[in-house]
ZABA-265140 format. One record per residue: x, y, z of N, C-alpha, C in turn; residue in one letter. Coordinates in steps of 0.02 Angstrom, whole numbers, m for minus. Layout:
% residues N
+--------+--------+--------+--------+--------+--------+--------+--------+--------+--------+
!   n_px !   n_py !   n_pz !  ca_px !  ca_py !  ca_pz !   c_px !   c_py !   c_pz ! residu !
+--------+--------+--------+--------+--------+--------+--------+--------+--------+--------+
!      X !      Y !      Z !      X !      Y !      Z !      X !      Y !      Z !      A !
...
+--------+--------+--------+--------+--------+--------+--------+--------+--------+--------+
***
This chain:
% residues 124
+--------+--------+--------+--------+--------+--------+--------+--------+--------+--------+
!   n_px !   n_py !   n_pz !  ca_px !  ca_py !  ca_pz !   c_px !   c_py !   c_pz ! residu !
+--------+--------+--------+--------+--------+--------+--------+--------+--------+--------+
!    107 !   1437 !   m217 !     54 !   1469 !   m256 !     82 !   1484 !   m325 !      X !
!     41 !   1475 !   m369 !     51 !   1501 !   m461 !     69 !   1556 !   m462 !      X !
!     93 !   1582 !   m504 !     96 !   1650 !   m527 !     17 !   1680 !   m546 !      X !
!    m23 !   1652 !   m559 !    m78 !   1672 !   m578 !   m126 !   1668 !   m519 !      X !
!    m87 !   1667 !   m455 !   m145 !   1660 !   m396 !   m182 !   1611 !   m382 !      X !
!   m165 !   1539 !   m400 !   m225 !   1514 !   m403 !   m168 !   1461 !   m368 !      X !
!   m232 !   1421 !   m324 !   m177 !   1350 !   m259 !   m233 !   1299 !   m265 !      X !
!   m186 !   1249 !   m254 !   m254 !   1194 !   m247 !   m231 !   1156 !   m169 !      X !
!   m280 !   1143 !   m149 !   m290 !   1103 !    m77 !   m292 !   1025 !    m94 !      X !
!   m271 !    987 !    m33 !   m301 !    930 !    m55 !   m364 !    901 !    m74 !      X !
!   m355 !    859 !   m129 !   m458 !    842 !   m138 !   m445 !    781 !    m71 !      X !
!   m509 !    785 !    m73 !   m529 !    729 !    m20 !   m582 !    696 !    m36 !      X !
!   m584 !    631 !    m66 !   m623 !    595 !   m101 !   m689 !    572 !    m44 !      X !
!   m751 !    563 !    m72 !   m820 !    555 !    m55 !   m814 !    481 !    m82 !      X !
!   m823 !    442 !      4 !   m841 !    352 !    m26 !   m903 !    354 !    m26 !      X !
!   m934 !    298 !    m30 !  m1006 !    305 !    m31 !  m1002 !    222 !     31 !      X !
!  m1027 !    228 !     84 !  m1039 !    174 !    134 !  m1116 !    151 !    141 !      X !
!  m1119 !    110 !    162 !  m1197 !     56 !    178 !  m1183 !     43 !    241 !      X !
!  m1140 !     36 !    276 !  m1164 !      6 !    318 !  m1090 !     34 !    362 !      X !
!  m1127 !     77 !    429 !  m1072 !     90 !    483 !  m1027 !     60 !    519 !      X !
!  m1062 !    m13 !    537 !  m1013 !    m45 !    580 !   m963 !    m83 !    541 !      X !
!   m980 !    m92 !    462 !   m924 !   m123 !    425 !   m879 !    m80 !    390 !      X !
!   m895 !     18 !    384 !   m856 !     41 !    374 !   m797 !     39 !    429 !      X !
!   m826 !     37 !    482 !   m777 !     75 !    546 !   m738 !      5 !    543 !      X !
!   m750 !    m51 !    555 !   m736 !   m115 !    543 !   m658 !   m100 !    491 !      X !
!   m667 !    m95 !    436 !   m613 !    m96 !    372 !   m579 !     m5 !    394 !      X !
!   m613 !     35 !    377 !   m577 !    109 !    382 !   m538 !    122 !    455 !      X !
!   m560 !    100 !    513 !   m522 !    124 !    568 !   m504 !     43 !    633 !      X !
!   m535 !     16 !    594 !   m500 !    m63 !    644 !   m449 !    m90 !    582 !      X !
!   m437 !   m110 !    509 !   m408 !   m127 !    452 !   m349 !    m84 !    449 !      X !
!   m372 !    m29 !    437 !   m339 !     18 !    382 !   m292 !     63 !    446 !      X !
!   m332 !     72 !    485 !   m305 !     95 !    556 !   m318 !    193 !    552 !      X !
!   m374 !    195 !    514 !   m373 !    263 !    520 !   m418 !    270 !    577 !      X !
!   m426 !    366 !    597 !   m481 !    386 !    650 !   m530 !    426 !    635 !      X !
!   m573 !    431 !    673 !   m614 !    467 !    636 !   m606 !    547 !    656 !      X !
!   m618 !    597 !    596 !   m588 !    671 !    614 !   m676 !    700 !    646 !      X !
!   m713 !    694 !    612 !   m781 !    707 !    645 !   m838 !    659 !    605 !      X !
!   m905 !    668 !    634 !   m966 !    642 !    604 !  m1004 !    678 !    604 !      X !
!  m1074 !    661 !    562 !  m1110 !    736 !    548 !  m1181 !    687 !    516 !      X !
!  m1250 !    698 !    561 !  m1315 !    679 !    544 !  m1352 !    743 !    539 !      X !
!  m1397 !    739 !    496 !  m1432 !    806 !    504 !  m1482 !    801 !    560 !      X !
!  m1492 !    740 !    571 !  m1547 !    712 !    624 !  m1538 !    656 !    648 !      X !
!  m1602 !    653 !    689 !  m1596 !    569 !    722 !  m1613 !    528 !    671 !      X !
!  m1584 !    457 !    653 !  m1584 !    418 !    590 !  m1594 !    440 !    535 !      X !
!  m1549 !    487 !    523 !  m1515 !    509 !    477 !  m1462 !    480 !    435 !      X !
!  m1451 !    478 !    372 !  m1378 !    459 !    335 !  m1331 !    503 !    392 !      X !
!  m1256 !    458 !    389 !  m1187 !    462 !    420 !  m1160 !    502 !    368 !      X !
!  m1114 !    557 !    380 !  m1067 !    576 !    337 !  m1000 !    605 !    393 !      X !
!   m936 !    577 !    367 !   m891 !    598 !    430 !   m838 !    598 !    388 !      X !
!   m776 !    601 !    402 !   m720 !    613 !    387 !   m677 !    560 !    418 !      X !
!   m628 !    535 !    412 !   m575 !    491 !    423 !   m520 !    504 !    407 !      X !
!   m462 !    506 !    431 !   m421 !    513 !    421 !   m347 !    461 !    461 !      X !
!   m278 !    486 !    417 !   m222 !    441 !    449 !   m173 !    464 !    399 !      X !
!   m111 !    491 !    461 !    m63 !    552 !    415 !   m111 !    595 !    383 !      X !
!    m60 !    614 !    318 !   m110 !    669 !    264 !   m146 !    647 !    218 !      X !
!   m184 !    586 !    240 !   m245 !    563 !    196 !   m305 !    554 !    231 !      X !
!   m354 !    598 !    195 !   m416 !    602 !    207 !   m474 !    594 !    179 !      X !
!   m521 !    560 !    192 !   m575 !    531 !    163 !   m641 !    548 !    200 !      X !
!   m677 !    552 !    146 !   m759 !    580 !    181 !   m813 !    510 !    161 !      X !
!   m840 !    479 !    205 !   m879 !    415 !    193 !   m950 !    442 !    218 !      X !
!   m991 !    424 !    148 !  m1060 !    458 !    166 !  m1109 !    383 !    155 !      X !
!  m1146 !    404 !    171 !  m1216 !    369 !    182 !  m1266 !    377 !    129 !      X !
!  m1245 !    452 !    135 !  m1306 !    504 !     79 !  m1308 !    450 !     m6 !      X !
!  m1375 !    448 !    m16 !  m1394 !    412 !    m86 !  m1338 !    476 !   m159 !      X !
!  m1359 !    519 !   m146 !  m1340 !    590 !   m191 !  m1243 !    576 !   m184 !      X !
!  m1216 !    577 !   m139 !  m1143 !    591 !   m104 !  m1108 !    560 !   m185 !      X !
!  m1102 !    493 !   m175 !  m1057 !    461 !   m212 !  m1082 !    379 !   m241 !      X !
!  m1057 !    360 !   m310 !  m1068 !    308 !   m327 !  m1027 !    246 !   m294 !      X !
!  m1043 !    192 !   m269 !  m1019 !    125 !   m236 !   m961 !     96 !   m314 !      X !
!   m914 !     85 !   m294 !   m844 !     66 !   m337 !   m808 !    114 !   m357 !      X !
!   m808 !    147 !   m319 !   m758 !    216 !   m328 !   m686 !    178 !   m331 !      X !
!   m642 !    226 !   m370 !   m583 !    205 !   m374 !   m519 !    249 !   m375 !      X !
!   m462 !    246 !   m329 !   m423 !    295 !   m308 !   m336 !    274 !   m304 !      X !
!   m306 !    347 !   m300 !   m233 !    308 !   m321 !   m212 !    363 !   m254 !      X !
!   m176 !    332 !   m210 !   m128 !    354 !   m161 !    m57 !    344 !   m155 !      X !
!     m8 !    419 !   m168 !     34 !    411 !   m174 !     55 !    401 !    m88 !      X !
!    114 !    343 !    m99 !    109 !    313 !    m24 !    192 !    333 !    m16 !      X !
!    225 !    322 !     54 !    294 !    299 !     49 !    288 !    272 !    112 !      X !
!    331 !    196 !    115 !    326 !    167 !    167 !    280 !     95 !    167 !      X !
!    263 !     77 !     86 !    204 !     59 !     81 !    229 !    m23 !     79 !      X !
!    277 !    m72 !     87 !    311 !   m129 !    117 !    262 !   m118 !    194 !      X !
!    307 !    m69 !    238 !    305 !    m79 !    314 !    213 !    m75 !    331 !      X !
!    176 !    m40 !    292 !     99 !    m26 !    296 !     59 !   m112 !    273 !      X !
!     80 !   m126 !    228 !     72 !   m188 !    187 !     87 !   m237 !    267 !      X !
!    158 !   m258 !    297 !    133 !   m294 !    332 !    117 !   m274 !    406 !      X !
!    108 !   m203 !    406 !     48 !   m174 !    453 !    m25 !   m238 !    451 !      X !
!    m34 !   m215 !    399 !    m98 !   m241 !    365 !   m106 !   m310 !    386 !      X !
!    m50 !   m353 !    351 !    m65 !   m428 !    356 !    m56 !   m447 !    446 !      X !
!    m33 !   m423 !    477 !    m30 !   m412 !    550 !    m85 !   m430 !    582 !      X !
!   m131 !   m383 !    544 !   m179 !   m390 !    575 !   m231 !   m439 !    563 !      X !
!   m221 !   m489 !    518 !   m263 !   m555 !    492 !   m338 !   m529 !    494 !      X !
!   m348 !   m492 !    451 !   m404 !   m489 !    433 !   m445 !   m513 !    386 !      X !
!   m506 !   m546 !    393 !   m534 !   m595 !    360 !   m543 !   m580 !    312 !      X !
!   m563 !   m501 !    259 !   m591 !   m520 !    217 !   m544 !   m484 !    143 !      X !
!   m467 !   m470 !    179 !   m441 !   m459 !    136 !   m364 !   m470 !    163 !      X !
!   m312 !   m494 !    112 !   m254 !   m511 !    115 !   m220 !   m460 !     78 !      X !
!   m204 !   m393 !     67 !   m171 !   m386 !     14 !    m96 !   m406 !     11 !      X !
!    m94 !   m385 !    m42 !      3 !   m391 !    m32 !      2 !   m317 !   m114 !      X !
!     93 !   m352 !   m131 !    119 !   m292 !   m175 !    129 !   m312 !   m217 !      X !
!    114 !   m269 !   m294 !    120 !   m294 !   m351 !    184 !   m234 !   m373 !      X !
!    230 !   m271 !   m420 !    287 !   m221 !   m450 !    253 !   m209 !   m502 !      X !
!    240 !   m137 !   m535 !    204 !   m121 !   m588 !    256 !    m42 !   m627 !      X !
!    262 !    m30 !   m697 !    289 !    m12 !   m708 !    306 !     75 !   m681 !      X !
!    242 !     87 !   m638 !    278 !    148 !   m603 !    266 !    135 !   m550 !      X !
!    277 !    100 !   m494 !    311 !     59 !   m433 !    282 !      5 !   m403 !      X !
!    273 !      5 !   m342 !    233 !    m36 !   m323 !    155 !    m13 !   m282 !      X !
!    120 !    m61 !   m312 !     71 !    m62 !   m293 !     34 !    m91 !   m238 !      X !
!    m14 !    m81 !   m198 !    m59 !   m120 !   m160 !   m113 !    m75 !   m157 !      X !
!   m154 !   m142 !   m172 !   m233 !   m124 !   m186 !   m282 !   m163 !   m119 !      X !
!   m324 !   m103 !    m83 !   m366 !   m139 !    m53 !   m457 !   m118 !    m95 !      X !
!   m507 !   m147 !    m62 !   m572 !   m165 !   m101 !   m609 !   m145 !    m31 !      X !
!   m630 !    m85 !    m32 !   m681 !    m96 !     62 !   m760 !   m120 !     39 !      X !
!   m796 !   m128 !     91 !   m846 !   m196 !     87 !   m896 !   m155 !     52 !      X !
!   m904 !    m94 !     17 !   m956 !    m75 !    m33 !   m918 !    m69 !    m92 !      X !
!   m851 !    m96 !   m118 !   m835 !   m104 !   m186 !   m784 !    m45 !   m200 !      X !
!   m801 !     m5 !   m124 !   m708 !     43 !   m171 !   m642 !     24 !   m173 !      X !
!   m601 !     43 !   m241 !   m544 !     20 !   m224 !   m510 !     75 !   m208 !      X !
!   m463 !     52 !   m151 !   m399 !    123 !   m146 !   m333 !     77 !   m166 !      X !
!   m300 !    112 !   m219 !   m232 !     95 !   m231 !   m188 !    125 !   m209 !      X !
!   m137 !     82 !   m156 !    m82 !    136 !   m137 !    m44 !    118 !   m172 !      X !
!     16 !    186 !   m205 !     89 !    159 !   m259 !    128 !    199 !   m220 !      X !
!    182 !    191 !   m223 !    235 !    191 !   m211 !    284 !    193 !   m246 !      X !
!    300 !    260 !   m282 !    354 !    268 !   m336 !    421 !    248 !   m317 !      X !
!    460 !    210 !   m384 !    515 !    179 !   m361 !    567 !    248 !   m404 !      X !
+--------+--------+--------+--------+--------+--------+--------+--------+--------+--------+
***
């Protein structure tokens, strides 16, 4: 905590999703996260839930209001080689990433199927 009392929590970024079975598809069959909860206000209702894997957490909504589609994000990663060929492991069709050396470390960028990017780096 500051001297001035004041703490910050982690943010936890708002994706904006279309479509459930291709989030769960990329976020928890891809990416290998789980889901922490889900939340409709009703029956056929917009999805809004939480996901998570380690200490990264993400909220993927449905809601029109929630969030704009091409969101774009930077995750500080470590480990991010052995995750990378986590990834390619799993031959997934609609993305290959790999790692780019960039002047503050390395990078890997994935794109999920409504246009967000998450960048993981990895300070060298």
């Amino acid at each position: 905590m500051s001297t001035d009392g004041v703490a910050f929590e982690q943010a936890i970024p708002i994706m904006r999703i279309f479509d459930v079975a291709k989030a769960h598809e990329f976020y928890l069959g891809f990416l290998g996260f789980s889901v922490d909860w889900e939340h409709r206000f009703g029956e056929n209702m917009p999805l809004y839930m939480q996901v998570g894997r380690g200490g990264l957490k993400l909220h993927l909504s449905e809601h029109a209001g929630d969030a704009s589609p091409g969101a774009n994000m930077v995750v500080q990663t470590k480990g991010l080689a052995d995750f990378q060929r986590e990834l390619s492991d799993k031959n997934y069709r609609y993305m290959k990433p790999g790692i780019t050396s960039e002047a503050w470390g390395s990078e890997m960028t994935v794109i999920d199927p409504f246009g967000n990017r998450i960048r993981f780096i990895e300070r060298e």
